[in-house]
N, C-alpha and C positions, 0 to 999 in steps of 0.2 A: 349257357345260351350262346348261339353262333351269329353275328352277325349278317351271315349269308354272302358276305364279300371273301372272296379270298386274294390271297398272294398274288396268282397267276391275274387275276381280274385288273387288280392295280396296276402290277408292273403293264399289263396291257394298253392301259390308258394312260398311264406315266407315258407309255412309245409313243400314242399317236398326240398325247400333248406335246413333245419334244418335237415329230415332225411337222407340228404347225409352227413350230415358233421359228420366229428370225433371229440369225444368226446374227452377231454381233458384228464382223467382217462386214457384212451386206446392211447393215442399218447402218454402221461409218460411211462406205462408202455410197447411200443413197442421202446423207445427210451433208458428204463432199458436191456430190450434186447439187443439190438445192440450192446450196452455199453459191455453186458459178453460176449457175443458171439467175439467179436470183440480184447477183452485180451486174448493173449496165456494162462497168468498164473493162470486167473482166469478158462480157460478152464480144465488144466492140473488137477487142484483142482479137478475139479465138477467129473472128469473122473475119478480121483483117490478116491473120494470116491464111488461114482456108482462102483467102482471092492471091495473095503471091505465091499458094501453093498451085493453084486452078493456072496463073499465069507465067508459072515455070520460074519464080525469081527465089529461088533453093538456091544451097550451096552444101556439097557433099561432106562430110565429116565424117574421119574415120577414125580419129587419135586424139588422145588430149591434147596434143601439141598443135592439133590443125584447131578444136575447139580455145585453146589459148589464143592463139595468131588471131582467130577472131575478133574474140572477146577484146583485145587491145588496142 
């Protein structure tokens, strides 16, 4: 007696349940989100620098040695 399923039927539906799933990659980094969005302090950050980037107070880095100089 045959069950009426075949090979071809599964693997078919094996595909399109693979293309609905999310990928591991994209739930890490939808789960990195949450995580900033979700801290006051690390918001207050990102906003305080988006205004000295809005108000040109940058400073160009091209090298590790100009990021050290900094840094010190």
């Amino acid at each position: 007696m045959s069950s009426g399923v075949t090979i071809d039927e599964i693997y078919k539906e094996v595909k399109k349940i693979r293309a609905d799933m999310v990928r591991r990659e994209d739930l890490e980094a939808l789960t990195d989100t949450v995580e900033i969005l979700s801290n006051p302090a690390t918001m207050q950050l990102i906003r305080r620098c988006d205004e000295d980037i809005r108000c040109g107070r940058t400073k160009e880095i091209s090298s590790v040695d100009d990021l050290l100089r900094e840094c010190s």
